[in-house]
N, C-alpha and C positions, 0 to 999 in steps of 0.2 A: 363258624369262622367265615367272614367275608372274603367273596373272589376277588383277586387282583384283578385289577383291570387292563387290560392288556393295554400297551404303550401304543400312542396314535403313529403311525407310521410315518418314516423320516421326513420324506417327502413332502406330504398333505402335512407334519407337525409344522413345518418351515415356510409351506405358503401359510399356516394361519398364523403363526408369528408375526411373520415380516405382515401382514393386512392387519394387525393393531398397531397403533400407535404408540411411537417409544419417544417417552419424556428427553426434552431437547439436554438437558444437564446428562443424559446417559448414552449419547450420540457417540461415534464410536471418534471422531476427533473432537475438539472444542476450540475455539478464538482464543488466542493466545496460550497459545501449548510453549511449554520449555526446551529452548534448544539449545544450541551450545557446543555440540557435539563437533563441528568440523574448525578446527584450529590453525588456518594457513601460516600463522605465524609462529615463532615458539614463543617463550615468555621472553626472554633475550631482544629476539626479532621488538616487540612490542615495546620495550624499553627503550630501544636504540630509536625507534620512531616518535616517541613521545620527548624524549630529549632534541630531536633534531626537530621537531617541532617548534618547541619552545625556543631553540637555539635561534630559528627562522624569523621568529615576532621579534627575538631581542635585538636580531642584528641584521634584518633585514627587514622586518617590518613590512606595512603597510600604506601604497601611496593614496594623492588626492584623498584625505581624508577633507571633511568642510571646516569652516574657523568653527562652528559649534561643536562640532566632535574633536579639535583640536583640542578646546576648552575642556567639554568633558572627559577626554580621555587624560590627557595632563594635569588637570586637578586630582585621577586620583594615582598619578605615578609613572604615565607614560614621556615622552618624548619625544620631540622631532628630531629627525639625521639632517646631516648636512644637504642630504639631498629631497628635503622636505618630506621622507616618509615615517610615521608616526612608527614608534618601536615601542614594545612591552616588555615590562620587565618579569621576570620568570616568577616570581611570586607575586604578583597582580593574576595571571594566569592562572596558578596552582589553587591562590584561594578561592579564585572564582569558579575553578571545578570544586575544589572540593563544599563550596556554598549552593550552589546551585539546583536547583530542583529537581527532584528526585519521583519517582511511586507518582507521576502523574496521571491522568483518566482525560483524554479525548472522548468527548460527550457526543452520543450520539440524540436524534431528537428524541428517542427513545431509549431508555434508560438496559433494553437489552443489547444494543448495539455499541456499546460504551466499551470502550478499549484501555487494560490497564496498564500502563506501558511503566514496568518494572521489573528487574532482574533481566531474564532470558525469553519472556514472555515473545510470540512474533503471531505477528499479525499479516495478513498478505490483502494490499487494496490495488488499486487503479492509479496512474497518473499517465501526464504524458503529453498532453498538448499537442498531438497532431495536429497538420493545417490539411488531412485526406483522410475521407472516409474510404474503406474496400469494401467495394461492392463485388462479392462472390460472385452473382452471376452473369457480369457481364466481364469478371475478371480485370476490374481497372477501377482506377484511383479518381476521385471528383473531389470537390472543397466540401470542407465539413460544415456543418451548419449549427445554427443554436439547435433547432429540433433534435438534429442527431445527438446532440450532447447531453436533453433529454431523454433521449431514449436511454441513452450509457447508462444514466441515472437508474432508469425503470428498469433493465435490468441486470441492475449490480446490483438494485434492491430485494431482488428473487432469488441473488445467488449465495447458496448457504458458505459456500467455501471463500468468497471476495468479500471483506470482512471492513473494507470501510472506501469511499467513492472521492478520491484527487482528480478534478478536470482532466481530461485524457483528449479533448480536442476542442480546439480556438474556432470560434465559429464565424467561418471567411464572409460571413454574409451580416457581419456588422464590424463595418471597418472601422466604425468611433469607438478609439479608445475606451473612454467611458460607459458608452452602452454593451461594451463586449466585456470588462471586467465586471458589471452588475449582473447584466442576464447570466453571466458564467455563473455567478453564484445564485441564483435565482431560480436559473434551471436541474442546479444540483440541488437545494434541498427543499426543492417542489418534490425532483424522483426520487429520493430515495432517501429515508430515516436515517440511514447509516451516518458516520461522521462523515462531513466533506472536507478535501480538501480545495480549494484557489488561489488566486492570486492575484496582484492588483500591478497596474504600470504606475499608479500614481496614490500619493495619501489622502488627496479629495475624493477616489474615488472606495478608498478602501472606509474613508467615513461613511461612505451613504451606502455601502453594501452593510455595513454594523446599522444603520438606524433601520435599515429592514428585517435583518436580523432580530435587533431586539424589539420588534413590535411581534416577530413570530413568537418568540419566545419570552413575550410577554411582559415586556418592561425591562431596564435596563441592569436592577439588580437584577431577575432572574439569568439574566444571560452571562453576568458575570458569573453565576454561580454554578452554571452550564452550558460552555459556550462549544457549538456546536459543529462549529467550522473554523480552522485555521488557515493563516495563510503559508504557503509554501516561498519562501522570500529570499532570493537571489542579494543579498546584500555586497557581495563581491562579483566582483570580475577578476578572473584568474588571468595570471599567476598576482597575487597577494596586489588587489585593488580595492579599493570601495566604491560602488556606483551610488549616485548621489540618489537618484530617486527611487534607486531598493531602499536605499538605509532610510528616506524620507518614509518611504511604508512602515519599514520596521517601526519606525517611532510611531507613528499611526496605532497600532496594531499592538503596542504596550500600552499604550493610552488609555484604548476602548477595551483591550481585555483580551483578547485575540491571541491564542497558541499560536507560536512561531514557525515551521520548520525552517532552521537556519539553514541554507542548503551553497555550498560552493563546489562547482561541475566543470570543474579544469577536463581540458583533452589531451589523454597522454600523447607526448610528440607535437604536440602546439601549444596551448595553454597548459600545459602542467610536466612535468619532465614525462619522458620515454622511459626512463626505467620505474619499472611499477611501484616499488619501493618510495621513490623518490616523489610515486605522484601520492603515494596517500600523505608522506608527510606533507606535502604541499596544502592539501585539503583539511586535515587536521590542523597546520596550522592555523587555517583561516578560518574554519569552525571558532575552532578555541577563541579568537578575537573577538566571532560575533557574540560567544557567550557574554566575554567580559562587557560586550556592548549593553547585551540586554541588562546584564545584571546592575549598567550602572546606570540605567533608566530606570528598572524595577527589581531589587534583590527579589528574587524567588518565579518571578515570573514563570509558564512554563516554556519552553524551548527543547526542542527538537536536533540532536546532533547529526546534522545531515551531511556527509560526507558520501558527495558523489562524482570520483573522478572515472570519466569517460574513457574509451578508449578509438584509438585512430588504426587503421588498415592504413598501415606506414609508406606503402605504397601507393595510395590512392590519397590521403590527407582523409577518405570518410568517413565517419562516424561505425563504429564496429559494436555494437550492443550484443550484439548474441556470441559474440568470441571466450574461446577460454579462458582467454587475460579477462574478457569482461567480468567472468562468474567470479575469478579469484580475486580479484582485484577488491569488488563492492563487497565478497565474504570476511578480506583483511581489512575495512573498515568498521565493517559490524565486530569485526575481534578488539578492535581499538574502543568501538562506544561501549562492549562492555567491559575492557580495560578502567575506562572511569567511571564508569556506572552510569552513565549519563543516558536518559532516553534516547534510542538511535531509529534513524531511518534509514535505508540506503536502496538502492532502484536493481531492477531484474526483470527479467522476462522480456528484455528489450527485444524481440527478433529481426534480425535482418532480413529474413524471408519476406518478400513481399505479399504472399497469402499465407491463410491456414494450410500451411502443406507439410511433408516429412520434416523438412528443410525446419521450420517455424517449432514444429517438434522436439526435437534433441535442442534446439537452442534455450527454446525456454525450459522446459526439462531442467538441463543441469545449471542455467544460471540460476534460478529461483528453489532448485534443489540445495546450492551453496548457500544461497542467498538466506533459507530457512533456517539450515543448522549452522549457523554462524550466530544464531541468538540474537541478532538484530530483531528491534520490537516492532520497526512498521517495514516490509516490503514492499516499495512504490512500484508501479509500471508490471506488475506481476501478471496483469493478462490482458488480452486484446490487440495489444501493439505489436505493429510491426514497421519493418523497413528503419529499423534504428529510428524509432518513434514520428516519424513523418507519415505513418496511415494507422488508422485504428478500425478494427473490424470486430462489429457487433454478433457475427456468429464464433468472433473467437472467444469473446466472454464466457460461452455457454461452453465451446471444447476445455476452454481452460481451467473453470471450473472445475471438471470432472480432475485434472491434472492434478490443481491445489489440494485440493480432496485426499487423493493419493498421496501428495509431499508431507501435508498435515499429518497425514497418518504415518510415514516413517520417523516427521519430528518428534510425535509420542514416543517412538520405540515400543519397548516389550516390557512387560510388568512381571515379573519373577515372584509370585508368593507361594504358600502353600496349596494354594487352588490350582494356581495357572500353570504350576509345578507338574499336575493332573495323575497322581502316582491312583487317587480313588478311581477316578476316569478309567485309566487302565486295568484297575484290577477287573473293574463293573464290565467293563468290555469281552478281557480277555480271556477272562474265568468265568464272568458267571453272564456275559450277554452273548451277540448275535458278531463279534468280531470285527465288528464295525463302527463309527461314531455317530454316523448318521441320524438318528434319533437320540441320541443321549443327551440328558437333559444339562451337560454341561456344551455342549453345540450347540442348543438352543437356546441356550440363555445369554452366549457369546455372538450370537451369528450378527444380531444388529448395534451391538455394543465392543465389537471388535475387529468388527471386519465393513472396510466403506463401500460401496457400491456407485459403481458411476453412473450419469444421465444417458449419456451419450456412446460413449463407447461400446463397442460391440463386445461380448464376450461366447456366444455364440458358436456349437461346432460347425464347421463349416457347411454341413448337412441341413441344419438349421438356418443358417445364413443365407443357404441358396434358396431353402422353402419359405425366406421371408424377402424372398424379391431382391436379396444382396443390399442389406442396408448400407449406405454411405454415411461417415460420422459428420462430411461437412452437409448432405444435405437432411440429417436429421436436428441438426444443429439449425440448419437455415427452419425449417418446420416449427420450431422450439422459439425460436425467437420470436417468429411473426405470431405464435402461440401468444407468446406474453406482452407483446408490444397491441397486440388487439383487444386483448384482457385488463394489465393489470395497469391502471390509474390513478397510481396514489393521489389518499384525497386527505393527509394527516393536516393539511393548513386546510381551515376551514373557506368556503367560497365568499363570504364578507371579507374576512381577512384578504382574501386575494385583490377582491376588488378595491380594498383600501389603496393594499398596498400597487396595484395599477394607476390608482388615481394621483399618486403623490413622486414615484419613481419610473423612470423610463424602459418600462418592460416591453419588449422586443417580443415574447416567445405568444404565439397564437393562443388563444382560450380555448377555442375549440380543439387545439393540439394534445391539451390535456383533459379531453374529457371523452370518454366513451363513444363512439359514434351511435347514432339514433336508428333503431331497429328499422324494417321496413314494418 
């Protein structure tokens, strides 16, 4: 009879675990986990909104609409009021949810980055348009640049848990219109595969960000058949307006193929009523319009239900993103986009904190904690921003991360079968092992398949902490960064290609920015 071999000991079994490599599909969260779990509204609540929504289009409508959207919106059933704003009638609406596209996939350039945005699926990326970088160590705010917006790029591309890259800051050092909507998009998907999002002031300029596009992606069908980058499109001005040169994008951007996010960002107590209830009808109303828009440009087109009303520090008129009404707020519109099923976006992790500190902490914490299990499929602005999006901070990427990681992991929840039930566990334990689980090979097969581990955070007894010099997470975070901003340099567009495309479009961002510096 052959000797057992004696179990490798808890310890040494766990560091040789965790040192192989465990297949990305068996990671202990994954992009696009099911949520759904937190329900601020009841179903009642959700009905009464959706009818006073509707109620909103039919009889209050929409102003300054242009004679071409007069035209096409009245050919298929709308009408002007007396006071020239264009009204919808409640089943032009209903059919256009219920027509509208559904189960759709933001392409990333790489087919693992690809987001399937259906059901309760959520995703968590970046937005946000700062006009200030935060510079940790001198503690102060400067204008953000294209390079910086590069960097965001490089890395959001490194971070497992920031799952797709929306411009997160306007780069103050190209004041032309023009050249600031192009390199915006230029420099995100030089950094990073992931799906990008941007956005354009104008339709001439959101054409010639697509004819770069589809030379990247290789001709014009292929880009229709995986188009990589959407625009994020303010088509209103709240309370229930249309701005002429969003809705001019808009049609751009159905033209050439271009995912939508239709996004309307009323301010409660200014642009959209003070009582919360009242601002999400306000913003669903005007979602629901732009759908009817897209749909009567292109039935099926994809589109994004962006419902994001802000909120105000009532006292001050400022902009309040890391507030409780904020987290509740954008959680009862994610409860509404999956009320129609409609793919939804909505924003979080806005901090008011001006740095990475406690403060920036608990804020984004429980806004992007609601923000998750609300079943919303894209969480916009989920990490790095702060100051109610006026600064963005490249070492908050790397804290946040570590955050999203953790949120991820409670939108999984807990899997209840016969295994995880663990009743053999205990027997093997209690009766016939060592009274502990520490080695037991249902702990080791769990440890990197259910349990996530952070970069950055310290977890550390405090005996340890001290014998390692008293790690700080902002300046391991700052180490981490300059780690991979010296490193990593995506080179997925090949260097002829770049140079084409410098020769034909007006690229602002240095060459030599994006390439490795030269050893000595």
């Amino acid at each position: 009879m052959t000797a057992k071999q004696p179990r490798m000991g808890g310890r040494a079994a766990r560091q040789a675990l965790r040192s192989a490599p465990i297949p990305a599909d068996e990671r202990p969260v994954q992009p696009g986990q099911s949520g759904g779990r937190f329900q601020p509204l009841s179903r009642s609540d959700v009905e009464r909104i959706h009818h006073a929504a509707l109620d909103a289009l039919e009889t209050i409508g929409l102003a300054n609409p242009s004679p071409s959207q007069v035209e096409l919106f009245t050919t298929a059933g709308c009408s002007m009021s007396e006071e020239g704003r264009l009204l919808f009638p409640r089943a032009l609406v209903e059919d256009t949810v219920a027509s509208a596209a559904r189960n759709i996939v933001l392409h990333g350039q790489e087919e693992r980055y690809d987001l399937e945005l259906s059901g309760e699926r959520v995703y968590f990326g970046t937005a946000g348009a700062a006009v200030h970088l935060v510079d940790i160590e001198k503690r102060e705010y400067r204008d953000s640049t294209i390079s910086d917006l590069y960097d965001a790029a490089r890395l959001v591309d490194r971070m497992e848990h920031i799952h797709f890259f929306q411009r997160s800051m306007v780069p103050r050092d190209l004041p032309d219109p023009r050249e600031m909507d192009f390199n915006t998009c230029y420099a995100s998907v030089h950094g990073t595969t992931k799906h990008v999002g941007t956005s354009f002031v104008l339709p001439e300029h959101a054409d010639e960000s697509i004819d770069m596009l589809e030379l990247i992606a290789g001709g014009e069908k292929l880009w229709r058949k995986r188009p990589f980058v959407s625009c994020s499109c303010c088509f209103v001005v709240p309370p229930l307006r249309f701005a002429e040169d969003a809705c001019r994008v808009l049609e751009a951007c159905v033209r050439r193929g271009m995912p939508l996010l239709l996004l309307a960002a009323g301010q409660a107590g200014a642009t959209s009523p003070a009582a919360l209830a009242g601002a999400v009808v306000q913003e669903v109303a005007e979602v629901l319009a732009g759908f009817v828009y897209v749909h009567l440009l292109q039935p099926g087109h994809p589109a994004i239900f962006g419902t994001w009303p802000f909120v105000s520090d009532l006292r001050t008129g400022a902009m309040s993103g890391g507030s409780g009404e904020q987290a509740v707020l954008m959680a009862a519109c994610g409860q509404m986009g999956r009320y129609y099923d409609l793919p939804t976006g909505i924003a979080a992790g806005m901090a008011d904190s001006k740095l990475p500190d406690v403060q920036s902490g608990y804020e984004k914490a429980y806004t992007d904690v609601l923000a998750g299990h609300s079943g919303a499929n894209l969480v916009y602005e989920a990490a790095g921003m702060h100051a109610s999006l006026l600064g963005c901070c490249l070492e908050s990427y790397i804290i946040d991360n570590d955050m999203l990681g953790a949120i991820n992991r409670t939108i999984r929840g807990i899997e209840v079968n016969d295994d995880t039930l663990s009743l053999a566990a205990m027997r093997d334990v209690c009766i016939d092992g060592p009274s502990h689980y520490l080695g037991h090979d249902q702990t080791l097969s769990l440890m990197e398949r259910d349990y996530v581990y952070p970069d950055v955070a310290n977890r550390q007894s405090p005996k340890e902490w001290n014998e390692s010099d008293r790690p700080d997470v902002l300046e391991v975070a700052r180490l981490k960064t300059r780690g991979i901003l010296d490193t990593h340099f995506p080179a997925h567009i090949p260097e002829a290609m770049d140079q084409a495309i410098r020769a034909r479009f007006p690229v602002c961002l240095p060459r030599e920015k994006m390439t490795p510096p030269e050893q000595p």
